[in-house]
C-alpha positions in Angstrom: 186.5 124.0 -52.7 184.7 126.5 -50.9 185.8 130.3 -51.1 184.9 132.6 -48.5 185.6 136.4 -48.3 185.1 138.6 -45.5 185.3 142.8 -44.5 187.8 143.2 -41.7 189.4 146.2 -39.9 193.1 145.8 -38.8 193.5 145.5 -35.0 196.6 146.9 -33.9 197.4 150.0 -31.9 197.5 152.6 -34.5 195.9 155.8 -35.8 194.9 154.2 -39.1 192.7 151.2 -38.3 192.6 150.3 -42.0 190.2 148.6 -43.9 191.1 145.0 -45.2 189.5 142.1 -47.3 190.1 138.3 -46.2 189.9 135.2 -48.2 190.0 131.9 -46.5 189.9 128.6 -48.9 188.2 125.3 -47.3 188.8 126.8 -43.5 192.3 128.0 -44.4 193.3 131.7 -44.5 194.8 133.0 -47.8 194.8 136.4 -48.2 194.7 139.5 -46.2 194.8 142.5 -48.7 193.4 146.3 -47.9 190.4 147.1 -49.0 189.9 149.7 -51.8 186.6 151.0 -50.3 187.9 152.2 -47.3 187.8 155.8 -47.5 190.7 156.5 -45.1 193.3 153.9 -45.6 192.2 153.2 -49.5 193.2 149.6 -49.8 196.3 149.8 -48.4 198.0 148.0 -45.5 201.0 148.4 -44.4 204.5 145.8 -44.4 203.5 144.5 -41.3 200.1 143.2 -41.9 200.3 142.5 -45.8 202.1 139.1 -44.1 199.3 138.6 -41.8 198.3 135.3 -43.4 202.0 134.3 -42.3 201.6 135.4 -38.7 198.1 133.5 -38.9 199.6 130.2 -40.3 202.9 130.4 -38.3 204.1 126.9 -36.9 204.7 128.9 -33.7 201.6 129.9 -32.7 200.2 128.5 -29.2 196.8 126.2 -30.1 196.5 124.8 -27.1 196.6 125.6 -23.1 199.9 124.8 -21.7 200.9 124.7 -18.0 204.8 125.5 -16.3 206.9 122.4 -16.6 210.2 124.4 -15.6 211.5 127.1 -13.6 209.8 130.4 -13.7 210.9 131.9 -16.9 212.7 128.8 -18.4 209.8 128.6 -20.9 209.6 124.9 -20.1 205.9 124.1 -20.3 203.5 121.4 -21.2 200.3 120.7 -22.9 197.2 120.6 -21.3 193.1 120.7 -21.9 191.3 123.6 -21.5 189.7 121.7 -18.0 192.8 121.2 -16.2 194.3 124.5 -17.2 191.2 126.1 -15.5 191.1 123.9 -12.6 194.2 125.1 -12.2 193.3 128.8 -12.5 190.6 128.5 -10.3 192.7 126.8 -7.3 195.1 128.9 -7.4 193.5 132.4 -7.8 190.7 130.9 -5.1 193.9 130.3 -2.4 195.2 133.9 -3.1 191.5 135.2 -2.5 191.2 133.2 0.8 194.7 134.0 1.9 195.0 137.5 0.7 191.5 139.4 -0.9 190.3 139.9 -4.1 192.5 142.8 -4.6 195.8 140.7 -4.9 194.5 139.8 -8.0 195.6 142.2 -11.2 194.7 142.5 -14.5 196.6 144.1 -17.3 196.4 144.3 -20.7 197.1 146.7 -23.3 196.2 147.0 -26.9 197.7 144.2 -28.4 194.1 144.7 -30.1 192.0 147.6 -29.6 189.0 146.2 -30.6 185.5 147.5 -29.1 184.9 143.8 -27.1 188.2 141.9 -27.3 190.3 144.1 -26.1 188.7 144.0 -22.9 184.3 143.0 -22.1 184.1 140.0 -20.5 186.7 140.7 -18.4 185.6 143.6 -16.8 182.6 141.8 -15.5 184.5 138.6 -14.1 187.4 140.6 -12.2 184.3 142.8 -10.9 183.5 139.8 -9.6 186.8 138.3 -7.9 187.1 141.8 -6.5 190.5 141.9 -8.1 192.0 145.5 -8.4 191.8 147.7 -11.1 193.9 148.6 -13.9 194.1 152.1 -14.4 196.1 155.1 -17.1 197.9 154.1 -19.7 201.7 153.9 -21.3 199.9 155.6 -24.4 197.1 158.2 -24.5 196.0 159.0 -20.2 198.7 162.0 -20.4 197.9 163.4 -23.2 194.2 163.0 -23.4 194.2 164.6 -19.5 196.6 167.6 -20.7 194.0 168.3 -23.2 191.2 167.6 -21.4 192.2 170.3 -18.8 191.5 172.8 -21.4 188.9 171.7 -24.0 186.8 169.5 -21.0 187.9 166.3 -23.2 189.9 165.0 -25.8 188.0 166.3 -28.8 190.2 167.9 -30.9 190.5 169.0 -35.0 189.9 166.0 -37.5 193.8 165.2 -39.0 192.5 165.3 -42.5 191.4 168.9 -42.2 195.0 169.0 -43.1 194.3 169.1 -46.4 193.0 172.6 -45.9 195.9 173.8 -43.5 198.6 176.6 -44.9 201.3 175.7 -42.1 201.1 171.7 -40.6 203.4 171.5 -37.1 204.2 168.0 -36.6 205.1 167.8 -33.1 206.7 164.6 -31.9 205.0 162.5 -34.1 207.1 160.3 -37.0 203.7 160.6 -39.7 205.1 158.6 -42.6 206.4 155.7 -40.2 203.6 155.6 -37.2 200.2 157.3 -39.2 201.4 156.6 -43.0 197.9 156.6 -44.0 197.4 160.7 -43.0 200.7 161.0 -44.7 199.0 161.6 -48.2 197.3 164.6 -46.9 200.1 166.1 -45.8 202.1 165.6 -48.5 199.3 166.7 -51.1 198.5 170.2 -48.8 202.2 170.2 -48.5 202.3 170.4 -52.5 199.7 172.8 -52.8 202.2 175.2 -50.9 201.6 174.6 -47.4 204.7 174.8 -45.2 205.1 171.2 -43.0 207.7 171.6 -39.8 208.6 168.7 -37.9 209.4 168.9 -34.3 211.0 166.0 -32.7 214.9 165.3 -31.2 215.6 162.5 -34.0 215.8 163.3 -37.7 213.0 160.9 -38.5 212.0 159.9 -42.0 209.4 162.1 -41.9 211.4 165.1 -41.0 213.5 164.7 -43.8 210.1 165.3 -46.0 209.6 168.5 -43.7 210.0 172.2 -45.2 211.7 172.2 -42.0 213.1 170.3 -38.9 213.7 171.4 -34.7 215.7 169.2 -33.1 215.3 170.3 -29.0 216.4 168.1 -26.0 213.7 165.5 -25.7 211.5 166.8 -23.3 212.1 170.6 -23.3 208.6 170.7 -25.0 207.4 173.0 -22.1 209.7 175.1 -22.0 209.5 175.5 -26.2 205.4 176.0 -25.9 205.7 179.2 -23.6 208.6 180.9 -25.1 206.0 180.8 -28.2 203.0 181.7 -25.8 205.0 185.0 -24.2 205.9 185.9 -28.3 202.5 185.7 -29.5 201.6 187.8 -26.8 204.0 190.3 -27.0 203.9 190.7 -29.9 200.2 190.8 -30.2 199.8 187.7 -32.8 196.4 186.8 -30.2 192.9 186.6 -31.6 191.6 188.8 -29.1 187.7 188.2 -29.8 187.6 184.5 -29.9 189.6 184.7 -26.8 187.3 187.3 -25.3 184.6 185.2 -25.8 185.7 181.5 -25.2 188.8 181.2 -23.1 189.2 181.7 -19.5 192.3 183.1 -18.0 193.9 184.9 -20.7 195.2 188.2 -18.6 197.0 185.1 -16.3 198.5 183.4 -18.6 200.3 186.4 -19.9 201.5 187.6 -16.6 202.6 184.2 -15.9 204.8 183.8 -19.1 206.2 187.5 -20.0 209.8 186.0 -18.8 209.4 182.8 -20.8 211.3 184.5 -23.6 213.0 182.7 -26.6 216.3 183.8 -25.0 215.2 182.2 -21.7 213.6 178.6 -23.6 216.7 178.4 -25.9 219.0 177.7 -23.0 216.6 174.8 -21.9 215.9 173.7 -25.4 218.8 174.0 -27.3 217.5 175.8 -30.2 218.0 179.5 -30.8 216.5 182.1 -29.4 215.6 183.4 -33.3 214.3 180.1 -34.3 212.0 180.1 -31.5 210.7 183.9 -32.2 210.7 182.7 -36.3 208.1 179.3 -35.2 205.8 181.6 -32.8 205.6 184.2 -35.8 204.8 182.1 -38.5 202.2 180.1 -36.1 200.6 183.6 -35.0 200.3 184.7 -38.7 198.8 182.0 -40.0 195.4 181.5 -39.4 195.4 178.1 -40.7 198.0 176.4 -38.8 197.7 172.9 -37.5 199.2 171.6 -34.8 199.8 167.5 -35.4 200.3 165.9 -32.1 200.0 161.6 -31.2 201.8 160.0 -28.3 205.4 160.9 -28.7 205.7 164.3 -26.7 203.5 162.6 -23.8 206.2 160.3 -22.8 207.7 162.5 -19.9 207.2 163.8 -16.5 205.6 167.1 -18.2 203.9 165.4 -20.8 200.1 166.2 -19.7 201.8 170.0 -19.5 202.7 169.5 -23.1 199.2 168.7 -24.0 198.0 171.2 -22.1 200.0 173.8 -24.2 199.4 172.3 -27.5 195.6 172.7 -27.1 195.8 176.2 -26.0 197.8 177.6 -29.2 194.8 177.6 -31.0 192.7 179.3 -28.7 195.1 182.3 -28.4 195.4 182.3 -32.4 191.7 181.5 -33.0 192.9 178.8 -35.6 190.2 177.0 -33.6 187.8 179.1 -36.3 189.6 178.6 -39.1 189.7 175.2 -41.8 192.6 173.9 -41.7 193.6 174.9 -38.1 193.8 173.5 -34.9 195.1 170.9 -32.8 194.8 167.5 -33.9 195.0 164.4 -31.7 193.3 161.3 -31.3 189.6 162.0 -32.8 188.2 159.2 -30.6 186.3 162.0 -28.7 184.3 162.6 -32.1 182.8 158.9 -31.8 179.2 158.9 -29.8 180.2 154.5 -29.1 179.8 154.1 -25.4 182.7 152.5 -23.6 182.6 148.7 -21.9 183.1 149.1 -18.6 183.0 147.9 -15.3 179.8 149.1 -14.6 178.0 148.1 -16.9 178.8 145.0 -16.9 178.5 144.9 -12.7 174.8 145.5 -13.6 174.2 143.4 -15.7 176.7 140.2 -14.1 175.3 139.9 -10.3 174.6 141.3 -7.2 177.3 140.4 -5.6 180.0 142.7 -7.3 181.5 144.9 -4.8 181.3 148.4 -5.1 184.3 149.7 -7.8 185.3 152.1 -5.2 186.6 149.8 -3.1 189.1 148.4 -5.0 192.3 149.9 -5.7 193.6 150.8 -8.8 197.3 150.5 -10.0 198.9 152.3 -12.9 199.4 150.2 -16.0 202.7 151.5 -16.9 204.3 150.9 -13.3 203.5 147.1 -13.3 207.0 146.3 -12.2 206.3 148.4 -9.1 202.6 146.6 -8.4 204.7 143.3 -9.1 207.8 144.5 -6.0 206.8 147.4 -3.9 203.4 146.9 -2.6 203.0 146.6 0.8 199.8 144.5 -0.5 201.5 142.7 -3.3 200.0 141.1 -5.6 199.6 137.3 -5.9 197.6 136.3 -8.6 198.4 138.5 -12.2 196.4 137.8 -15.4 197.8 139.3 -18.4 196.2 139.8 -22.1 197.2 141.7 -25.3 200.4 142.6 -24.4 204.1 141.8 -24.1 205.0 144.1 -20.9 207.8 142.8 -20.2 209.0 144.2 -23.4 206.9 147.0 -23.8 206.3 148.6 -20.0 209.2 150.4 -18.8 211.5 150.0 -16.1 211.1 146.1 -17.7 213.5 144.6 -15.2 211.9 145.6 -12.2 208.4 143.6 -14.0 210.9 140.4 -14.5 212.1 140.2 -10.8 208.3 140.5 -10.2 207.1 137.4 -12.7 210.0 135.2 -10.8 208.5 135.3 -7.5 207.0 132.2 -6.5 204.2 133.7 -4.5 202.6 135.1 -7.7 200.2 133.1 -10.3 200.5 133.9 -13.8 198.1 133.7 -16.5 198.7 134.6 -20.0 196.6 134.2 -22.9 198.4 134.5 -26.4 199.4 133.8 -29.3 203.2 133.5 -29.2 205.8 132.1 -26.8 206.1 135.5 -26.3 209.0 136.9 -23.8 206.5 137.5 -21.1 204.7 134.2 -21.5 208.1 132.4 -20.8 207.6 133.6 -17.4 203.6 132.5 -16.9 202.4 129.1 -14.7 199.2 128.9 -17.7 199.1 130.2 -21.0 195.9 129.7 -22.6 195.4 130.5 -26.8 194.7 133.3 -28.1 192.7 133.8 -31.7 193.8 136.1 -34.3 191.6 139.2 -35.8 190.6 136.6 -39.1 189.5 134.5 -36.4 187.1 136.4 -34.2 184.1 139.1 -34.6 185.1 142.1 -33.2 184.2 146.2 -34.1 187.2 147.8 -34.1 186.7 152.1 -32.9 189.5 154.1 -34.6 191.7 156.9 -32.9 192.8 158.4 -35.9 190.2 159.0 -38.4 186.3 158.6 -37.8 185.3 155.4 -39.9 184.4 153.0 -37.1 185.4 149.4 -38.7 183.8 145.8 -39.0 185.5 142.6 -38.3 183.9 139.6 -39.5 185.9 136.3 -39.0 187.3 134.7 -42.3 188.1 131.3 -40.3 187.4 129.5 -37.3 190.4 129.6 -34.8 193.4 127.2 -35.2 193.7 124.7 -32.8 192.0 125.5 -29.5 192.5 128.8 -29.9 189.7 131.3 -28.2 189.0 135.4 -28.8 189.6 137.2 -25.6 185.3 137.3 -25.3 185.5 133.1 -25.0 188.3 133.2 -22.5 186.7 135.2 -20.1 183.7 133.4 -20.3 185.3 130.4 -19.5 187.1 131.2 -16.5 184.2 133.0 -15.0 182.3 129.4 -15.7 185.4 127.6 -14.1 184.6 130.1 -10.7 180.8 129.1 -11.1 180.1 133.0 -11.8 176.7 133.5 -14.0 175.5 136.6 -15.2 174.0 138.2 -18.4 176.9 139.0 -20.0 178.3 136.1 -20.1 175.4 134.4 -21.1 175.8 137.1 -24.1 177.2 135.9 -27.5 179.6 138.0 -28.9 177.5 139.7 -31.5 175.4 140.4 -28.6 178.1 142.5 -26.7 178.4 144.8 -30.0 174.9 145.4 -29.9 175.1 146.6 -26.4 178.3 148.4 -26.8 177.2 150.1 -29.6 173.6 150.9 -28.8 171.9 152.8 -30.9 175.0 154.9 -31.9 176.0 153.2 -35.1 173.3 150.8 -37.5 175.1 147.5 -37.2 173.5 146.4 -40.4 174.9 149.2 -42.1 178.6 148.5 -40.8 178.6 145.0 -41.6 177.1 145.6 -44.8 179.4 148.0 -45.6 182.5 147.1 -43.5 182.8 150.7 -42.3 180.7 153.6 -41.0 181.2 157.2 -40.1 180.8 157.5 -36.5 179.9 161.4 -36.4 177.3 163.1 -38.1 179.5 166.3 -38.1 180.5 167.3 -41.9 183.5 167.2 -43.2 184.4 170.7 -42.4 183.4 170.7 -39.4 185.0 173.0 -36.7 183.5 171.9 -32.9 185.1 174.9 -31.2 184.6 177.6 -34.1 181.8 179.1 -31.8 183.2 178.0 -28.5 181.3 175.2 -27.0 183.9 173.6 -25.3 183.1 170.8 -22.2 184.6 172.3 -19.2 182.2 173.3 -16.5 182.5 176.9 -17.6 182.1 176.1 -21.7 185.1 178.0 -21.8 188.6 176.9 -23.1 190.5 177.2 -19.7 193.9 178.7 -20.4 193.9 178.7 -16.2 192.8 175.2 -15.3 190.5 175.1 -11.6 190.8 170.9 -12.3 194.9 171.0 -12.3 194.8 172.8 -8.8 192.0 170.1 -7.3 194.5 167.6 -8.1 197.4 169.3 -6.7 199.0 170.6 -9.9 199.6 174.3 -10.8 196.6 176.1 -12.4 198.9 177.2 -14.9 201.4 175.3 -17.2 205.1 175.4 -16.2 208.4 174.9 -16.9 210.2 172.6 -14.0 213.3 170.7 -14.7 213.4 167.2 -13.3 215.5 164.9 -11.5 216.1 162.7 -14.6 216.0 164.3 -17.9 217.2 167.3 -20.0 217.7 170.9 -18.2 217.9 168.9 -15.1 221.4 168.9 -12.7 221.8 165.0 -12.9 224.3 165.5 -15.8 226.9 163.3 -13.8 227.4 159.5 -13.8 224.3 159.2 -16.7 224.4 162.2 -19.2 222.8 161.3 -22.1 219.1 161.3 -22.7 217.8 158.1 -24.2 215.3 158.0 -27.1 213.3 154.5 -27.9 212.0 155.4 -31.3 209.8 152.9 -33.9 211.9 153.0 -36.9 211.1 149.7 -38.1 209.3 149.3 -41.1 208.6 145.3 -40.5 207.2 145.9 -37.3 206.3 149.0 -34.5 205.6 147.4 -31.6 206.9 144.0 -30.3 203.6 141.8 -32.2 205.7 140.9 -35.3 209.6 141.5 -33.7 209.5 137.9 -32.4 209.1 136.6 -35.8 211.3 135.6 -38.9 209.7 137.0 -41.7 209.8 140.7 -39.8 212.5 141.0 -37.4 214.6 139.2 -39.8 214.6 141.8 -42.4 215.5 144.4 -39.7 219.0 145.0 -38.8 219.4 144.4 -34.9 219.5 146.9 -31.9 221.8 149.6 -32.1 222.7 152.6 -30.3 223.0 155.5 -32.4 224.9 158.8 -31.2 225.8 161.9 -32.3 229.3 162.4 -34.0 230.4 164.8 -31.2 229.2 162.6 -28.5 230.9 159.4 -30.0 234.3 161.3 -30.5 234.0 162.6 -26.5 233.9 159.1 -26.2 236.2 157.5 -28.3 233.6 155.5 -30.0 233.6 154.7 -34.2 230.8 153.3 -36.4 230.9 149.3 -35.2 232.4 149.2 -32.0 230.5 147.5 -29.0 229.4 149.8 -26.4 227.7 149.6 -22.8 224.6 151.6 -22.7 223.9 151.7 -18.9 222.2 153.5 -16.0 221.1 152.4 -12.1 218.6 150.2 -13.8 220.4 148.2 -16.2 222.8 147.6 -19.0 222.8 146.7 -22.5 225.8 145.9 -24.9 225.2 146.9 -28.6 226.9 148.0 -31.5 227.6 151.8 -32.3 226.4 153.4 -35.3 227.5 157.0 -35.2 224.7 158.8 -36.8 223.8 162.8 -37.9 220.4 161.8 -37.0 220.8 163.1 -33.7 222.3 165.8 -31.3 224.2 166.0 -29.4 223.3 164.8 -25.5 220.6 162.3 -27.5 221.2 158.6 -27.8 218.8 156.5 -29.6 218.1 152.8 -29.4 215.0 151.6 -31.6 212.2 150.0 -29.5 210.5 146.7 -30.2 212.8 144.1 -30.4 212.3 140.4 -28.2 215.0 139.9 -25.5 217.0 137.5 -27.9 217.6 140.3 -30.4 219.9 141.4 -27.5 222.1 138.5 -27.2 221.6 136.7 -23.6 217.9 136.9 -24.1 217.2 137.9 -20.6 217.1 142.0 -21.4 216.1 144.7 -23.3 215.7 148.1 -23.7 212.9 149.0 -21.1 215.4 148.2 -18.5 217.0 151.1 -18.7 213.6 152.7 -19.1 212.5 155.1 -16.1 208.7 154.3 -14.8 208.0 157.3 -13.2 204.1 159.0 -13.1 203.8 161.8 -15.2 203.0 165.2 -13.9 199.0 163.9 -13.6 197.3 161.6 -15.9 198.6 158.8 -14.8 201.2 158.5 -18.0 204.6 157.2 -18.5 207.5 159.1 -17.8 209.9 157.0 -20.2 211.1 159.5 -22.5 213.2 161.1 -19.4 215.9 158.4 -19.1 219.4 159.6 -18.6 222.6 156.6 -19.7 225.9 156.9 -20.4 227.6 154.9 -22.9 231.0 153.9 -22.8 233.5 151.1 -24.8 232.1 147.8 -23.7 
């Protein structure tokens, strides 16, 4: 019998990236349990990975390469070998080429991992090569890293577990002991030591209920709330006036521009009181070290980089910048000297015959149903990897009409029949993390992790590095990197930023040389052009948006006028415990511990309709409609519905929907976010 254990670094798209320990016995995986080392996560995992070893081992997984028997999206399919599923690839994505260009190829992914080279490496280098067309923002991150950005210069922001320090902790739009349980302790030990925590978010979430306090405005009124408390720390002079003096930009136009943003004037957009709003922008102005927690959540809107772009300027007008324990804390990816994978290093490095990256185009990730139906280009040839979109992109129905054209190739690689590989013409394996070598960069606390595989892959199963080289070998494409073994594309990706002895020996490493206590803004030194935090932002206008934040109500959301056929504004929250995202919803041991999809609403908005706890209701707008039972809940308020996000289509009942078809796709403001969180429904008796 022959025991093996390795050091591994969970995968998934999450702040924590914890640590983990795997055992496999005689080639077979055992155990997946956290590792006590890690200094951030501290050997625990959470409910959804502590039954990895069940997700590994599943009778469901796809082992080998499997080719459309069927009707698009019948999941009809059979088995192939790798060499006909690639002659396959080949001929057809060689016919769209000849027929069409390189560009009417598209890939997408996501971050069904986010690991440093399979999440995406060899890929870049082999759609360089087909010419295909770029991917570009993000669902999760582009608006909010591009709001803060337009003040700071980039996304580096105040290290979360400087909350240990912090007298007041904002929690804005972020569910901490659900989504980021591993910061959680922090909190909750500075929260003990007599700091004050304040959730902001429209759902009582489990970790408002742990809040000294809980705001409940319309979903995203964020704006709105942000310079009602600008205009009072003004007025009522609550502004570190030095640091501003010396590191901001702007500051006499910013007040001008928000000295009618009173609480009175935001509590009418908001729905919170004009007295709450003046209590929040006092007790942030008075204490000096007060931070601002911020993830993904607020981002989700039309406004959402303005959001961002609000949340990083608090600081700077208190000087909490200064101050242990203050700040705005986002993703701390920024802190991390790794160099990215991109295109062009890997168009150096692959041939000479890779056209130039600015001639391709680039579509939005989030608006894949409109690349799939409104180009006047389309798209005929779609590769997709670590993701479900279908599921997971909104305005999901628009991205299903797409997938059933017969004029578009599919290629999938995963791991499950997953919703979205129903619809594919070749779905190729996909390994799991225990399987593959990977480096995994964390987003939410600065221990870069190790991933050393604890097995080989089941079945003909391949990590997303393999797959890529095998297709580009399939086109006759030959280049350096994908001559490159896999241990080889770490040690380029990470240069000579990180000793890879040291983080394989170890299983972690710190990726900053920054101290603990470190405060990167305490003296300034921020990246715009000017080194100044730019409270009046020069790149907004060269993009066409206003130098300075503002409030603008929008066709499809809360404070707008479309209060007629769809009223209600829709929330998708993880609430889950079993699973987040829609990896683990599609299987038995997790989804069928969850109760199904509801939709929750507020008493008042239940009676209006002459709803009770358990009837079945239709939760509808232009793009779609679901039937679901009602749970009446004080959760909410009024004007909010909530339906949890996550589930497969078959959780649903006809298996053919979900709730990103009600979903609204729309850009944000800039960034190139997702506007989802600004999706107006009704709901009525079904």
């Amino acid at each position: 019998m022959t025991t093996i254990e390795v050091l591994g670094t969970c995968h998934h798209d999450c702040p924590d990236s914890c640590g983990w320990i795997a055992t496999s016995v005689d080639g077979v995986l055992t155990s997946v349990r956290g590792n006590p080392a890690h200094p951030y996560s501290d050997g625990q995992l959470c409910p959804k990975v502590n039954k990895f070893v069940g997700r590994v081992n599943s009778d469901e997984r796809l082992l080998t390469p499997l080719i459309r028997a069927g009707e698009k999206g019948s999941g009809e399919f059979r088995e192939a070998s790798w060499e006909e599923a690639l002659e396959l690839v080949v001929r057809e994505v060689d016919a769209v080429r000849a027929e069409h260009g390189g560009e009417a190829i598209l890939p997408w992914w996501s971050a069904g991992t986010q690991g440093l080279i399979q999440n995406s490496s060899t890929s870049h280098a082999l759609f360089a090569l087909l010419g295909a067309s770029r991917q570009a923002g993000s669902v999760c991150g582009a608006a909010a890293g591009a709001g803060m950005a337009s003040v700071y210069g980039d996304g580096l922001g105040t290290d979360p577990l400087q909350a240990k320090y912090s007298d007041l902790i904002i929690l804005w739009g972020t569910n901490t002991r659900l989504t980021n349980r591993h910061l959680w302790p922090t909190i909750e030990a500075a929260q003990k030591r007599g700091a004050k925590v304040i959730v902001i978010d429209p759902i009582r979430t489990i970790t408002a209920d742990a809040a000294d306090q809980h705001l409940q405005p319309l979903p995203g009124t964020d704006v709105a709330l942000m310079l009602a408390i600008v205009q009072v720390l003004i007025e009522e002079d609550l502004i570190d006036h030095e640091y501003v003096a010396a590191h901001a930009l702007g500051y006499a136009e910013l007040a001008a521009h928000v000295s009618d943003h009173t609480p009175e004037w935001a509590a009418v957009r908001c729905g919170l009181s004009a007295d709450v709003i003046r209590a929040l922008a006092r007790e942030y102005g008075r204490t000096k070290a007060s931070m601002i927690r911020g993830l993904i959540g607020a981002e989700h809107h039309v406004s959402g980089p303005t959001m961002y772009r609000l949340l990083s300027m608090l600081p700077v007008l208190t000087g909490s910048l200064k101050t242990l324990g203050g700040g705005f804390a986002r993703s701390v990816g920024s802190w991390a000297e790794v160099s990215d994978i991109d295109d062009s290093v890997f168009a150096q490095r692959s041939s000479a015959e890779v056209p130039e990256a600015t001639a391709r185009r680039s579509l939005d990730q989030p608006r894949l149903g409109a690349s799939l139906t409104e180009l006047d280009d389309p798209i005929h040839a779609l590769f997709i990897w670590n993701g479900n979109p279908i599921l997971s992109m909104p305005n999901a129905a628009a991205i299903r009409r797409g997938l059933l054209r017969d004029d578009l190739f599919t290629v999938v690689s995963e791991q499950f029949m997953t919703d979205t590989a129903r619809y594919a013409d070749v779905i190729f394996p996909a390994a799991m993390e225990t399987e593959q070598l990977d480096v995994m960069p964390a987003w939410g606390h600065l221990w870069i992790g190790w991933n050393e595989p604890a097995t080989e892959p089941l079945g003909e199963a391949v990590p997303n590095t393999e797959f890529f080289r095998r297709i580009a070998a399939a086109f006759g494409f030959s280049g350096e990197v994908f001559a490159k073994s896999d241990i080889e594309l770490i040690e380029l990706a990470l240069g000579e930023s990180v000793s890879l002895d040291e983080l394989r020996r170890v299983g972690f490493v710190r990726v900053s040389d920054f101290p603990e206590d470190h405060l990167p803004y305490a003296n300034g030194g921020f990246h715009t052009a000017s080194g100044k935090a730019e409270l009046v932002a020069e790149s907004c206008a060269a993009m066409g948006v206003s130098r300075l934040p503002e409030w603008e109500p929008i066709a499809e959301g809360p404070g707008s006028a479309a209060t007629g056929a769809h009223p209600l504004c829709l929330q998708t929250p993880k609430k889950q415990t079993r699973f987040l995202n829609t990896s683990y919803s599609g299987l038995a041991a997790h989804a069928g511990r969850e109760s199904g999809p509801v939709v929750e609403l507020d008493p008042s908005d239940a009676a209006a309709r002459g709803l009770e706890d358990g009837d079945d209701a239709s939760v509808f707008n232009d793009r779609g409609s679901l039937t679901l039972p009602v749970v009446i809940s004080d959760r909410l308020r009024p004007g909010v519905v909530s339906v949890a996000w996550g589930f497969w289509a078959d959780a649903y009942g006809d298996g053919n929907t979900s709730i990103n078809d009600l979903t609204n796709a729309a850009d944000t403001v800039f960034g190139r976010g997702s506007a989802y969180g600004d999706t107006l429904v009704e709901v009525v008796r079904a």
